[in-house]
Structures are given as structure tokens and as C-alpha cells.
C-alpha positions in Angstrom: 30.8 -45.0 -18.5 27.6 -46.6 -18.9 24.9 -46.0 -16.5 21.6 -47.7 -15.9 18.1 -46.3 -16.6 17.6 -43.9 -14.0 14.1 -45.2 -11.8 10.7 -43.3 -12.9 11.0 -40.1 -11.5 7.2 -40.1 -10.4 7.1 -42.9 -8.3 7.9 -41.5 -5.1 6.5 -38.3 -6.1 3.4 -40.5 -6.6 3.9 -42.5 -2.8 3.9 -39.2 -1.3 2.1 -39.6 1.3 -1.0 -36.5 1.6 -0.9 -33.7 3.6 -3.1 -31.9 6.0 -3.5 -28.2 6.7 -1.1 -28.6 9.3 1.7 -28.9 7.4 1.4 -26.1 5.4 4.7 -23.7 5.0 3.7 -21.1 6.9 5.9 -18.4 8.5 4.4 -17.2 12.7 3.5 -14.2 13.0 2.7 -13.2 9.1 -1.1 -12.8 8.1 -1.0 -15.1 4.6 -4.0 -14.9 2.4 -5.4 -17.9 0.4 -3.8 -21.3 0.7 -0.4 -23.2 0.0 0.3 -25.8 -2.8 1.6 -29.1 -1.8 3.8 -31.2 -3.9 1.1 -32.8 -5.7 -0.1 -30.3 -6.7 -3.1 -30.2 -4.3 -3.9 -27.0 -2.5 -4.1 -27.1 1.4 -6.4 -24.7 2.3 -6.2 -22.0 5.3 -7.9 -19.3 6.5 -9.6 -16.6 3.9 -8.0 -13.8 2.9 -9.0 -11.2 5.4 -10.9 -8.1 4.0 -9.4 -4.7 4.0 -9.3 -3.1 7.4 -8.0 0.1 8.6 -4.4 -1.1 9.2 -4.0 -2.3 5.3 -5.2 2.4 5.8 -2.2 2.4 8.0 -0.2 0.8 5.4 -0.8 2.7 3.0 0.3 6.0 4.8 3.6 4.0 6.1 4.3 3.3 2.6 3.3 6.5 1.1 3.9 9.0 3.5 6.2 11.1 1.7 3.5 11.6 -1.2 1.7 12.4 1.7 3.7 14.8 4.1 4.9 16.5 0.9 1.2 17.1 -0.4 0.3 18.5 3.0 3.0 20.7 3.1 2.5 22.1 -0.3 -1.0 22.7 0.5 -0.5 24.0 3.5 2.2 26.5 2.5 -0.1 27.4 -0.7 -3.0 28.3 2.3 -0.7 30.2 4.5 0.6 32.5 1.7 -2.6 33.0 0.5 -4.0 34.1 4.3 -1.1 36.2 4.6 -1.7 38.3 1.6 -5.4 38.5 2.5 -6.3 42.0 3.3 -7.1 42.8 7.2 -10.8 43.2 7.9 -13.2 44.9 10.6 -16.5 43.7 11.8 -18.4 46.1 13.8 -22.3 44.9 15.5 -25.2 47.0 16.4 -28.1 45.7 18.1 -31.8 46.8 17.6 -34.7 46.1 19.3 -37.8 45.5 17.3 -40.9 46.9 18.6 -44.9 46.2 17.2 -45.8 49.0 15.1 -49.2 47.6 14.8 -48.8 47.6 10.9 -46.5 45.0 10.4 -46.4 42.5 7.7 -45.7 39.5 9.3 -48.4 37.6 11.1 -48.6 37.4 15.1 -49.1 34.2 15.0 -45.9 33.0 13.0 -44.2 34.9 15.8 -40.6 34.0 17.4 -41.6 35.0 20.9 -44.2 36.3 22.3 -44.3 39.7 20.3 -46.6 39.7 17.5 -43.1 40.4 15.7 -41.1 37.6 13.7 -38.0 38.4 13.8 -36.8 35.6 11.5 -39.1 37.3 8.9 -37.3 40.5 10.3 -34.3 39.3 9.9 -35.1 38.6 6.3 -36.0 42.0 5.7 -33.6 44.1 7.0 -31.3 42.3 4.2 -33.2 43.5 1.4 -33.5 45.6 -1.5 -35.4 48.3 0.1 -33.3 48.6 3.1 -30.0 48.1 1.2 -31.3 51.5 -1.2 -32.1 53.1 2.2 -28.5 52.1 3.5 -27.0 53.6 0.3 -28.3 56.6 0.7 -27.3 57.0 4.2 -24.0 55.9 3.6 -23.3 57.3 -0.1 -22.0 54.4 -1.1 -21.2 54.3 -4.4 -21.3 50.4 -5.2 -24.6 48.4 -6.2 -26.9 47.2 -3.1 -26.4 43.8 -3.9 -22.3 44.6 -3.1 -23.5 46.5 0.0 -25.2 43.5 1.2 -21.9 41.4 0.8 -20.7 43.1 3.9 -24.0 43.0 6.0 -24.9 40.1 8.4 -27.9 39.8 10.6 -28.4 37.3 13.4 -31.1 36.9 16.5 -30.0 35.7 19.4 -32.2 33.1 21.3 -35.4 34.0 23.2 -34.9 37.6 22.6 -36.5 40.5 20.5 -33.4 42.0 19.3 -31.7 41.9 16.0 -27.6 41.8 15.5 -26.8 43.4 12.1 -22.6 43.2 11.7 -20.9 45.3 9.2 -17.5 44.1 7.4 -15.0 46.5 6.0 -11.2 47.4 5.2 -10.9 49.9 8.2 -12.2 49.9 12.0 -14.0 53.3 11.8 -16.7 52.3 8.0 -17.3 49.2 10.1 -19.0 50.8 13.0 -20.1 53.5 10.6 -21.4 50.8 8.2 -23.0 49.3 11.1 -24.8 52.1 12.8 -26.1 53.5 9.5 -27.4 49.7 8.3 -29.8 49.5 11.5 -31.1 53.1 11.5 -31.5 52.0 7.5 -33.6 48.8 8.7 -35.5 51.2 11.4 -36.3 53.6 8.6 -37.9 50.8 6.1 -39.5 49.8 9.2 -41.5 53.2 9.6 -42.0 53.4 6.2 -43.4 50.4 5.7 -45.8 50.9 8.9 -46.8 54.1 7.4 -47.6 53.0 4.0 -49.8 50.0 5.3 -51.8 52.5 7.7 -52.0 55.1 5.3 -53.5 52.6 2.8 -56.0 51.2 6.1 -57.0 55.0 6.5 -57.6 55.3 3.1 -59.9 52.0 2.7 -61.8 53.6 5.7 -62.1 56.9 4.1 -63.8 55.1 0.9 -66.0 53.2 2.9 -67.6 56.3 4.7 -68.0 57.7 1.2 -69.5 55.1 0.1 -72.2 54.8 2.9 -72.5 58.1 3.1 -74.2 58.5 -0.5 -76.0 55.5 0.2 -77.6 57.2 3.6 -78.4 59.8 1.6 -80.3 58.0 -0.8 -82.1 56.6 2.2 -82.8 59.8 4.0 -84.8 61.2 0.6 -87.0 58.1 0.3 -88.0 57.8 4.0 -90.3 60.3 3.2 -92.2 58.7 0.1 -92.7 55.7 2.5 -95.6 54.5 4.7 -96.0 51.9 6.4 -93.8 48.6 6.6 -91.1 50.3 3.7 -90.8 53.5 5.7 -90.3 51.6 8.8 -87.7 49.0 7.2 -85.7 52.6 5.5 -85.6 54.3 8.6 -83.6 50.9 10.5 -81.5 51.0 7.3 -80.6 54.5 7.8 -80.1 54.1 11.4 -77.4 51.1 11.2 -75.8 53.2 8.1 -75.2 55.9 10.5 -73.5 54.0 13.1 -71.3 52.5 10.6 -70.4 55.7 9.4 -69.7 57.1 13.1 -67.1 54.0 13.8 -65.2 54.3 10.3 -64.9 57.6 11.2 -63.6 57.5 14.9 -61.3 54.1 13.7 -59.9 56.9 11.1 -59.2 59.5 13.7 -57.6 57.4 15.8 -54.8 55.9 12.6 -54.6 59.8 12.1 -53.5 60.2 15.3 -51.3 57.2 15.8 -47.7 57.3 16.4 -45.3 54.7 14.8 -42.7 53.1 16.8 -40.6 50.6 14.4 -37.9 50.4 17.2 -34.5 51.6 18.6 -31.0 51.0 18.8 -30.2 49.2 21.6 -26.5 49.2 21.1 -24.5 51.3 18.8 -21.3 49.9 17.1 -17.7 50.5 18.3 -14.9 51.1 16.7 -12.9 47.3 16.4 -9.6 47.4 17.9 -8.4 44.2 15.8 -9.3 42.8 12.7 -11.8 39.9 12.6 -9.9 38.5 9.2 -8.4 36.5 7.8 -9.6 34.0 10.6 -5.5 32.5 10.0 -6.3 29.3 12.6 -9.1 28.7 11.0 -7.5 28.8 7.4 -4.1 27.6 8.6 -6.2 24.0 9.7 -8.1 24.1 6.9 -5.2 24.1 4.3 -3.5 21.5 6.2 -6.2 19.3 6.4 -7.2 19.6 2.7 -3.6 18.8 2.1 -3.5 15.7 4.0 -6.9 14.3 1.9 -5.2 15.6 -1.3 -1.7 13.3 0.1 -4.0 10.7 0.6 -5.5 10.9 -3.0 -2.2 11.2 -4.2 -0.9 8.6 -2.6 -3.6 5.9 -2.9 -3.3 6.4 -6.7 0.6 6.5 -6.8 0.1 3.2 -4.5 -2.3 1.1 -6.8 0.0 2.4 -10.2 3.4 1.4 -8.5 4.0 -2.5 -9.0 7.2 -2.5 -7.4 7.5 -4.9 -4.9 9.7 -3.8 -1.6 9.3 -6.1 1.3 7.1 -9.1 2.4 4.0 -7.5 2.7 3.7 -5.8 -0.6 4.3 -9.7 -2.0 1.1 -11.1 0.0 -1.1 -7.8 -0.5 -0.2 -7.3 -4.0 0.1 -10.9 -5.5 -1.5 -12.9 -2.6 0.6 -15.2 -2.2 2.3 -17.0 0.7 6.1 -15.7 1.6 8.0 -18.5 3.1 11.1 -16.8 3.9 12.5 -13.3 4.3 16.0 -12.8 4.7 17.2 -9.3 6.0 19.9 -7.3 4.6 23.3 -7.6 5.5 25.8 -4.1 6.6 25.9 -1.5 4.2 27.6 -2.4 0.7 27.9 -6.2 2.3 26.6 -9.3 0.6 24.7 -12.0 2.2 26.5 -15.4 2.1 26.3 -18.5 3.2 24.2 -18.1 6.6 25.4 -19.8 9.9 23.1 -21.6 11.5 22.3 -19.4 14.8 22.5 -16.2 12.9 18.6 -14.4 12.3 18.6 -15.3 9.0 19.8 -19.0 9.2 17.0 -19.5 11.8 14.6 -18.5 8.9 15.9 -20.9 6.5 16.3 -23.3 9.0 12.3 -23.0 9.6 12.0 -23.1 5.9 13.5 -26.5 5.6 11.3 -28.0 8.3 8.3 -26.9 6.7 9.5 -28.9 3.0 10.2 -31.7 5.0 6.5 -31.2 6.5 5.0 -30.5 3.3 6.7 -33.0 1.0 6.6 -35.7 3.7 9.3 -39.2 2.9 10.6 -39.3 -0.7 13.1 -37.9 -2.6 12.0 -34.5 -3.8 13.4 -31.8 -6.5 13.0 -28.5 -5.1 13.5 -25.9 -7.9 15.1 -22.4 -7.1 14.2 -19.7 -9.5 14.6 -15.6 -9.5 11.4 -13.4 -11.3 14.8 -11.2 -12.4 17.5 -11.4 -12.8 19.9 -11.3 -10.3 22.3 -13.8 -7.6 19.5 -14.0 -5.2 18.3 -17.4 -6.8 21.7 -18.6 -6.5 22.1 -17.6 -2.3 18.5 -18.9 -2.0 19.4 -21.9 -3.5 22.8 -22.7 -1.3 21.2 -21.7 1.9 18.4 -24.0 1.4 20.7 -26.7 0.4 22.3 -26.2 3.2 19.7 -25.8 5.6 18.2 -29.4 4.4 22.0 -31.3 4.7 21.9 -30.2 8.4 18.7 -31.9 9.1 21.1 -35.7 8.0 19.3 -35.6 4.3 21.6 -36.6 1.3 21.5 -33.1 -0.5 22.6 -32.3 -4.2 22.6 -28.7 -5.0 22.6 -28.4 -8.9 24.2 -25.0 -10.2 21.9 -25.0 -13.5 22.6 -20.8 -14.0 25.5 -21.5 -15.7 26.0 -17.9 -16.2 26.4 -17.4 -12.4 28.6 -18.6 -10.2 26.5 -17.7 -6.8 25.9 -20.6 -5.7 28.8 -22.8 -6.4 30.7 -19.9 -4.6 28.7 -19.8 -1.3 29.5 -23.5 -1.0 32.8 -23.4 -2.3 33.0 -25.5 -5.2 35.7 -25.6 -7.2 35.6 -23.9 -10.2 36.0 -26.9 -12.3 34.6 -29.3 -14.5 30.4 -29.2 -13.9 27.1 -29.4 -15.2 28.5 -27.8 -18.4 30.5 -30.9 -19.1 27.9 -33.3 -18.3 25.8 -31.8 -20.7 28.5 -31.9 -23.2 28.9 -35.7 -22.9 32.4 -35.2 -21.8 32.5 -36.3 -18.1 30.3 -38.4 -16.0 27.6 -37.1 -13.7 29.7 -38.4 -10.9 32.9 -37.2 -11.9 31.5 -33.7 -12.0 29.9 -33.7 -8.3 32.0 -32.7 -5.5 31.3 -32.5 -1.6 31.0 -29.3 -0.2 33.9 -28.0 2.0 31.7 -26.1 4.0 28.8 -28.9 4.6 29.8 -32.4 4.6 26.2 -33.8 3.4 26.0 -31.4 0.7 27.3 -32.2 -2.9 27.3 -29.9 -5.3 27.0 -29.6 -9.0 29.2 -26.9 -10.2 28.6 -25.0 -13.3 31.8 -25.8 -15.1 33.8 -24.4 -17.4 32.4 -24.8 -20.7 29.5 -23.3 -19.9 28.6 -21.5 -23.4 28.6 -24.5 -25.3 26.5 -26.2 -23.0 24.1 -23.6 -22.2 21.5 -24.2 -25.2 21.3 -28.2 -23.6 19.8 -26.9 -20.8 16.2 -27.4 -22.1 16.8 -31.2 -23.6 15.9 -34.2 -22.3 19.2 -35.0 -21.0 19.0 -32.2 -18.5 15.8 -34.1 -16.9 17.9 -37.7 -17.0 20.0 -35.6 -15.2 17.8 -34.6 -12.2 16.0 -38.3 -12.2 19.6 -39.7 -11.4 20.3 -37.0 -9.1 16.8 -38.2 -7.4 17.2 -41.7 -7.0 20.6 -41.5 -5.2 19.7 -38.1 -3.0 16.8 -37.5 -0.7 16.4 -33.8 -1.9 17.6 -31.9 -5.3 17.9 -28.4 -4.8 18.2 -27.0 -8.2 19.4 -23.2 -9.1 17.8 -22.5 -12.2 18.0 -19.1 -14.2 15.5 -16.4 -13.9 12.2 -16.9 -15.8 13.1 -13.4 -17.5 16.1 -14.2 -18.8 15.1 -17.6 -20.5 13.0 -21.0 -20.7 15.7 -22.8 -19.3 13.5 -22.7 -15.7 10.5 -23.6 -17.4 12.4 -26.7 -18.9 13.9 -28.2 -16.3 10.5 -27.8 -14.0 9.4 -30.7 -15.9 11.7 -33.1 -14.0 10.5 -30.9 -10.2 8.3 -31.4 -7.5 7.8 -28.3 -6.6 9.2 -24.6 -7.0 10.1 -21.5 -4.7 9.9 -18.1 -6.7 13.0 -15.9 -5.2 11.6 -12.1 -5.4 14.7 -9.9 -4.7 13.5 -6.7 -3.3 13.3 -3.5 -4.2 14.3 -4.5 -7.8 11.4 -7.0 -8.9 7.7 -5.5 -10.0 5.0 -7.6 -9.6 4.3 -8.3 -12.9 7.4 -10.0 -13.3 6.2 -12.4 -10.3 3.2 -12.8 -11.7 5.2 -14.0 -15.2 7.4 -16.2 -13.2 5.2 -17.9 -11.6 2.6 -18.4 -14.4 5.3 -19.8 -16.8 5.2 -22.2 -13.9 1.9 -23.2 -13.8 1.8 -23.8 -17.4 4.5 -26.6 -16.5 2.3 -28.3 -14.0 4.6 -27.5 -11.0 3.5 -26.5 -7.7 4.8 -23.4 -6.8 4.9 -23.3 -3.0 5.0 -19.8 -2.3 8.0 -17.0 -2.7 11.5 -16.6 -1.4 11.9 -12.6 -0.3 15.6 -11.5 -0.4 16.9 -8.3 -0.2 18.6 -7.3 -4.0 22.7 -7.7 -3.5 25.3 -5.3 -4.1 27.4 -5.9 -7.1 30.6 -7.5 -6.3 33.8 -6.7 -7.5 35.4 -9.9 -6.6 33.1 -12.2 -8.4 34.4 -15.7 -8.6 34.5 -16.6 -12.6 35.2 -20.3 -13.7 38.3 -21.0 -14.3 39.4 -22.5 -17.6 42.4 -25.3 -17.2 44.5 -26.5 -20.0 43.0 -28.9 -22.1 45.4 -31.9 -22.2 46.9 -33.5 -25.8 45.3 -36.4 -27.1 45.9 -39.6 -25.0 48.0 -37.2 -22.6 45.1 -37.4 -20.6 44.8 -40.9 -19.8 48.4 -41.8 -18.9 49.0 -43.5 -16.0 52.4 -41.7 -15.5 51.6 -38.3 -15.7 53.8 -35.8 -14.3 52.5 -34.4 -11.1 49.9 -31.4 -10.5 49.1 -31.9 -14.3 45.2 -31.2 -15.1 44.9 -35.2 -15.6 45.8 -36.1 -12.2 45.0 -33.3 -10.3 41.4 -34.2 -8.1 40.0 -30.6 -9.2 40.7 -30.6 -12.6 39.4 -31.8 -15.5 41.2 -35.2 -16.2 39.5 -38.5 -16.0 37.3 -38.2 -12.6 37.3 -36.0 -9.7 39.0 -38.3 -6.9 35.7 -37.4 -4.5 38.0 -39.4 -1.7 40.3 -36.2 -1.8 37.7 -34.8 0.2 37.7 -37.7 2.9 34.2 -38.1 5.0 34.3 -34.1 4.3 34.1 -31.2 6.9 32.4 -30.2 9.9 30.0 -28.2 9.3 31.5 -24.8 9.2 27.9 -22.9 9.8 27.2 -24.0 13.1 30.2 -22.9 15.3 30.8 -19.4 13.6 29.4 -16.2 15.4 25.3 -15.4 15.2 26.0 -13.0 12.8 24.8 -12.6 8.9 28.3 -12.9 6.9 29.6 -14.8 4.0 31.0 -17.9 5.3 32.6 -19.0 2.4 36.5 -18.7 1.9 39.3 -20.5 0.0 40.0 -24.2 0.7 43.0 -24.3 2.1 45.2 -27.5 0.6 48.3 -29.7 1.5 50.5 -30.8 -1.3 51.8 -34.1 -0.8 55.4 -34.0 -2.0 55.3 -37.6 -2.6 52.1 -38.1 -4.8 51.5 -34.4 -5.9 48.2 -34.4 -5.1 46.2 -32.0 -2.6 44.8 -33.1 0.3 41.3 -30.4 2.4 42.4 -29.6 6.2 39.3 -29.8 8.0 38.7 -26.7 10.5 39.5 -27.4 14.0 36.7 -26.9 15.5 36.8 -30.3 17.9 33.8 -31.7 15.9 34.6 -35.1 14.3 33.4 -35.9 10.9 30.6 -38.1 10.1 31.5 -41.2 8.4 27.7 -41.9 7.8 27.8 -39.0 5.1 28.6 -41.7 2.1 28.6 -40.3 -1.6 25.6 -41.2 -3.3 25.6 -44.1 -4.9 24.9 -44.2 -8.8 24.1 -47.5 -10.0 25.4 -49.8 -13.1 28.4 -49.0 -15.0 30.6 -49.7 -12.0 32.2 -53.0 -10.7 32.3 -51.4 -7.2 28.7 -50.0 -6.7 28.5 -51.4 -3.2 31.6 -49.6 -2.1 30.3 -47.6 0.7 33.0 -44.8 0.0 31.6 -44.0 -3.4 35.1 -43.6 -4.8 35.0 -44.1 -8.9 
């Protein structure tokens, strides 16, 4: 069959007409960073991408919060053994009250109150070396004084004169022993150190009346060799050395008879009745909350070196890009199929659909369907979408170009019969192989076909793209499922002949560097990727639908007219010469929009009629009181047929 050259494929890429902000895919109630990519490959710009807050904080612990509970508790248990093996300790206090002794070493006025004391400098003291050699002796302890003073703290209360010395040991009774010994240790220095500085006053005195003693001797002899103005001027020397002499000596009786009072205890030490430590609240909080900075840590790193990607929001926070549909998982062990049209899922590819038909305005459009792995969610993206766009009255072709899957062409119902594969091959016609979907009457579909080896390596030829521009002119959208960028080029090809792409990211399997692959090997094509497609990863199914293989027919078998019936040459799903497309009449209601709201596999066997009379099989529409719509024509393909105008679009 000879067919005309298909139109160029760019023109009404070309007449699109350009779009505002507006029309930008965008799903409610999602915070999207950065801006969408329209069809020609112009970027419609939004809102920037909003710094990090304390809920992207919040993520991270809702993400990570078994790293983090199970840090926390290790800690924690870690801290709680370690405070229950901790010996028990006593703390014992004894307060002294510090009194002038006239001969201290501090100065009044660096005072803490108004005693000529400073009991910050005080304080000081009674934790030194000399009072910690005094305290040794008292105590005979055995240990250095720099180990003594390891269990010795000393504290003033406010606005007072009194010093708090505390004494920490193993048992109750050495730490109010401990204690009591310390302060009358500290009182001892005390004296001692008031007695030293007024023995060494008493002794400067005691010079210094020596000293002017010789010299009013001296003077006394010479007062007599004088006259006049000398003797006069010796004798008031003498005289004022005199009195000096009586006041060192009455200042040194009085220091002789001074009495030094360095203080008292005010308050003996007790014997403890409980320990003071471990503090195990105190410890107990701490080890917790170290644990939950160390989960934290643990996490944030565990969070930045894990690439997989497992829902929506690690797509737009870890690749930035705009996620345009999320479908939710089906029952346990069930696989998503083809959605109906009220269910929570078909709502969001129903929203989907609205927003290509915003973004790519009039036209017709080739949407291309690709998966970062591999996997079927390409090929239930790819029908639903289809799908979706047939119910808004758009001519649709889906294209099955994974000829190693059969997802999609299963979800619709295709028959698994002569497709792409065979097209390729140059052994039927491009309308031979499309057939209407039972389950969507303005939905045609390209199965994959049978031959699907052989044809798989012609995937990335030119043919492939006069394949699409045909599709194009005849169809208002082309909804291509193509393989997975990490399987093969074959996605990277056929882009050429797209307007635009939709990345399918099934989750929890992908990692975001295969994303970021897929959707560069994109770019380098020049097609505008919209944004992704999140699906949840499918179970594997046991019942997968596998292309049948029918009997090829002898040479010249094939094309006689009298063939017996329910041969592969007459037969409408087989592979003899044509697909009779008016088998399928003006096609089905569409089957999605009166099941349940629920998210099941629609998709079943066609049910057929044999007509005993011509042997061929004839599709019972459900009852479902909806009548068919006789608009819904088969797209037209023009030249090489005498009867292009026939509405029906029967070969």
C-alpha cells in the first residue's frame, strides 16, 4: 500500500500558539521549585525555589527517624549503663565563718562585703596547697594533695561572710569527716598565716628600735661637745628619736599581746543519709539528648548519601523538578491498571490531561512516555494518559514502542497480534496494525506485535519517526510508550519525532541519578521534558500477558479469497491481509466511567460472538445503557486508498 508523504511534523508544533505562566502543569497543593518547560521548549517561569526552612528539618527526621530513634536509644542505653555502674557518692558541707584577723593578705578594699575580708580571695585559699598539706595531716590521707582537692568544693553564699567547703567521698561518715577536718584545715592556715605576717611586723618593729636606738646613742655622746646652734639642733634630734623609739615600742607590746581570731565553724557536717551521685536524671537526659544530636548527625549524613528516590517530595527536593502526577498504591500484592475515571487516581490523571491540553494549547502533539528504570510503570503511565486525553473527545493513538513489554497494550486490551513490530518489518500497513480499544472507544492503539525481536533494532531508524509523523497528522495527540532510558537508546531516538516528554520515576526502586540520566539523555535530544510521572513500583505478575505468535500462512494461502473460516487470513485479529477495524463497530462505551471509585485493573478479556455464518467474531459492548459515539471515526490516513473519504475508515 502506498502512502503519501506524511505533512512536516513541525508545522503545528511550530503554530503552537505561546503560553503563559498560567498554564503551567502544576499539581494544588504541592510546593514546586523552579519552572516548567513548555512544548517549545520555552521555560514558563514560577515562583523561586523556596530556601530551606525548618519543615525541609521536619523532613528530614520523618524520613530518617529510625537512624534517629535508634541512635538515641543506643546512646541512651550506653548512658544508663554507664550511671548504673557508677559508684554511689556522699557529699557532706560545713560552713565557716571568716573573721578579720587584722593580718590578712587580702586588701579591705577588694572586699566582698563590708568586712575587710574577701572571701572570693578566701575562697581561693582554702583550696590550696598549704591548706590541702594541712588537711592531709589531719586526715592521714595517704593520696597526693592535688587528689585531696579533687573531692573539696568551696562556695560563698550571697551577701554573707561565711564559706561552704563540701567534701565528696565513697561512704557517708569520710564525707562529714572530710568535711569537718577541711575547714578546721582552712582555719588553721588561717592562724598561721596571721601569725607569720604579725610575727614578721613585730620583728620589722623590733629592728627599727635597734636601729634608732644606736643612733640616739650616738646623739646623746655628742650633745655634749656642742654649743650653740649644733647643740641645740642634737638635742631636738634626740628628742624626736626618743619618741619614736617609745611608739615602736608600745606598737610591739601590743602585737605581743594580740590574740588571733581566723574564725569558727559555724556548722559542722552531718552524716548524708543518701548519696549525692551519680546525679542519674541528670545523666539519664544528658545521654538521651546527646543521642538524639548524634541521630540527627547520623541521619543528615545517611540522608544526603542515600539517592533513592521514595515518594513525591524526595523528586522535587532532590532533583528539583516539577511532579505532575502521583499515583498511589493499589491493595497489598495488587497491581494498578487501567484507572476509572472517579477513582483517586483517575482524578489525578484526569488533572494531568487538562494541564497538556493547557500547556500544549491546539495542535496535534506527541507526548513521549518514558521510565528512568526499568520497569511497567512507563507502560500504565502511558495507557492511563491515553486514556485520560480520549475522554476529553481528542483522537488518541497510544503507540506500544517497549516491544519487550506488553503493559500497555494489556491495560487497554489490545490484541495480542500483529503491531508495531510488523510495521517496522515492512510487512503490514500502519493501519492494518492499529486497533480501537475495547475499553475506550477514541483510543487506538498500536500494539507491540508479535515479531518483536526482529524488529526491535528498527526502533531507532528513520522509519520509526515516519511512523509518529503519520500517526500526528491523522490524531490530535500521540502518546508514545517508549523503553526505559537505562535499558537502551531506543527513547532517545524516537524523542526526535516528540513534542514533549514525561519521565515516569517508579518509586522506591529508581535513585536519582538514574533521573538525572534519563532526563539529560533528553535534553541532549532537544525535547522538553515537562516534569516527572511518580508511580509506585508494581508487583511482579504471574499472569503476564505475552504476545501470542499465530501460524504463519503458506505462500499465496494468505490472500485467497475463499479461505476456510477462523483461518489466520481471515480472522480480524490475526495476521492476514488487514485488521477488519469495522469488527470493532463505532467501539465501546467507555468502560472507566461507570465502574466503582475504586483503583483496580479494569481490563479483562474481550468477550466475542462467532457468527456461524461468516466465521468471523463480532465485540459485545457492555450494557451499561450508554450509546456509542458514532463521531469517534478511525483516523484517516491519506493516499494509497480509493476510499480516503469514507468516514468509517474501513481499509
Amino acid at each position: 500500500m502506498s502512502e503519501a508523504c506524511p505533512p512536516n511534523r513541525y508545522s503545528d508544533r511550530d503554530a503552537t500558539p505561546p503560553t503563559s505562566s498560567s498554564s503551567q502543569p502544576h499539581r494544588p497543593g504541592s510546593s514546586r521549585g523552579g519552572g516548567a518547560v513548555t512544548a517549545k521548549g520555552t521555560e514558563v517561569s514560577s515562583r523561586p525555589a523556596p530556601s530551606r526552612e525548618f519543615v525541609d528539618y521536619t523532613g528530614l527526621i520523618r524520613r530518617r527517624w529510625g537512624i534517629v530513634l535508634c541512635c538515641a536509644a543506643f546512646v541512651f542505653a550506653g548512658v544508663a549503663a554507664y550511671t548504673f555502674t557508677l559508684a554511689k557518692t556522699y557529699t557532706a558541707e560545713a560552713q565557716v565563718l571568716v573573721a578579720p584577723t587584722g593580718f590578712d593578705d587580702s586588701a579591705p578594699e577588694a572586699a566582698k562585703s563590708k568586712l575587710d575580708v574577701n572571701l572570693d580571695t578566701e575562697a581561693q585559699v582554702a583550696k590550696s596547697l598549704e591548706v590541702a598539706k594541712e588537711a592531709k595531716r589531719l586526715l592521714k590521707y595517704e593520696d597526693s594533695e592535688n587528689h585531696l582537692l579533687s573531692h573539696v568544693t568551696v562556695s560563698v553564699p550571697p551577701n554573707s561572710g561565711v564559706l561552704t567547703i563540701a567534701f565528696t567521698d565513697d561512704t557517708a561518715r569520710a564525707a562529714a569527716n572530710g568535711a569537718n577536718l577541711f575547714a578546721q584545715a582552712y582555719l588553721n592556715q588561717r592562724t598561721a598565716s596571721a601569725q607569720a605576717n604579725m610575727k614578721a611586723q613585730m620583728d620589722v618593729i623590733s629592728k627599727k628600735i635597734q636601729e634608732l636606738s644606736e643612733e640616739n646613742k650616738v646623739l646623746l655622746d655628742k650633745i655634749p661637745r656642742y654649743s650653740g646652734a649644733a647643740r641645740t639642733y642634737a638635742r631636738s634630734q634626740q628628742q624626736i628619736i626618743s619618741r619614736q623609739i617609745t611608739e615602736l615600742t608600745g606598737r610591739l607590746g601590743s602585737l605581743t599581746t594580740t590574740t588571733i581570731n581566723p574564725g569558727r565553724i559555724i556548722s559542722t557536717a552531718s552524716t548524708p543519709t543518701r548519696p549525692s551521685g551519680p546525679n542519674v536524671p541528670l545523666y539519664l537526659t544528658g545521654g538521651l539528648m546527646v543521642g538524639l544530636l548524634a541521630g540527627l548527625g547520623a541521619g543528615a549524613v545517611r540522608d544526603r548519601l542515600d539517592t533513592r528516590l521514595r515518594s513525591a517530595g524526595d523528586v522535587e527536593r532532590m532533583l528539583d523538578m516539577p511532579v505532575l502526577l502521583e499515583l498511589h498504591p493499589a491493595g497489598k500484592g495488587d497491581r494498578l491498571g487501567l484507572l476509572p475515571a472517579r477513582s483517586r487516581n483517575g482524578q489525578e490523571v484526569h488533572e494531568l490531561s487538562h494541564q497538556l491540553n493547557a500547556v500544549l494549547g491546539h495542535g496535534n502533539h506527541v507526548i513521549l512516555v518514558t521510565s528512568a528504570t526499568e520497569g511497567p510503570g512507563a507502560g500504565l503511565s502511558a495507557a492511563n494518559l491515553a486514556a485520560a486525553l480520549a475522554r476529553t473527545q481528542s483522537r488518541v493513538a497510544l503507540v506500544c514502542a517497549d516491544l519487550h513489554s506488553q503493559e500497555s497494550a494489556r491495560l487497554t486490551e489490545a490484541p495480542a497480534s500483529v503491531g508495531l513490530a510488523e510495521v517496522l518489518l515492512g510487512k503490514r500497513s500502519l493501519r492494518n496494525a492499529m486497533v480501537r480499544s475495547p475499553v475506550q472507544k477514541r483510543l487506538w492503539v498500536v500494539p507491540p506485535g508479535i515479531d518483536t525481536d526482529l524488529a526491535y533494532e528498527l526502533l531507532q531508524t528513520r522509519q520509526m519517526v515516519h511512523i509518529i509523523d503519520q500517526l500526528r497528522s491523522n490524531t490530535d495527540y500521540v502518546v508514545i510508550d517508549a523503553p526505559s532510558t537505562a535499558s537502551s537508546a531506543d527513547a532517545q531516538a524516537i524523542a526526535e519525532a516528540a513534542d514533549t516528554a514525561l519521565v515516569v520515576v517508579e518509586v522506591p526502586d529508581a535513585r536519582r541519578k538514574d533521573v538525572e540520566e534519563s532526563v539529560r539523555a533528553l535534553d541532549r535530544m532537544s525535547v522538553a521534558v515537562l516534569g516527572t510521572l511518580v508511580v509506585p513500583a508494581q508487583p511482579h505478575s504471574t499472569a503476564r500477558l505475552q504476545p501470542r505468535r499465530v501460524p504463519r500462512p503458506a505462500p499465496g494461502a494468505g490472500s485467497a479469497a475463499g479461505s476456510p473460516s477462523g483461518s489466520p487470513s481471515s480472522s480480524p485479529a490475526t495476521s492476514g491481509p488487514g485488521i477488519d477495524l469495522e469488527a470493532f463497530g463505532d467501539g465501546p462505551a467507555d468502560r472507566t466511567l461507570v465502574d466503582p471509585p475504586r483503583d483496580r485493573a479494569v481490563a479483562g478479556p474481550r468477550r466475542t460472538i462467532a457468527k456461524p455464518d461468516e466465521g468471523e467474531t463480532e465485540h459485545r459492548p457492555p450494557a451499561n445503557g450508554s450509546e456509542p459515539d458514532t463521531t469517534s471515526v478511525i483516523p484517516r490516513f491519506s493516499g494509497g486508498h480509493a476510499d480516503s473519504d469514507d468516514e468509517s475508515g474501513r481499509p
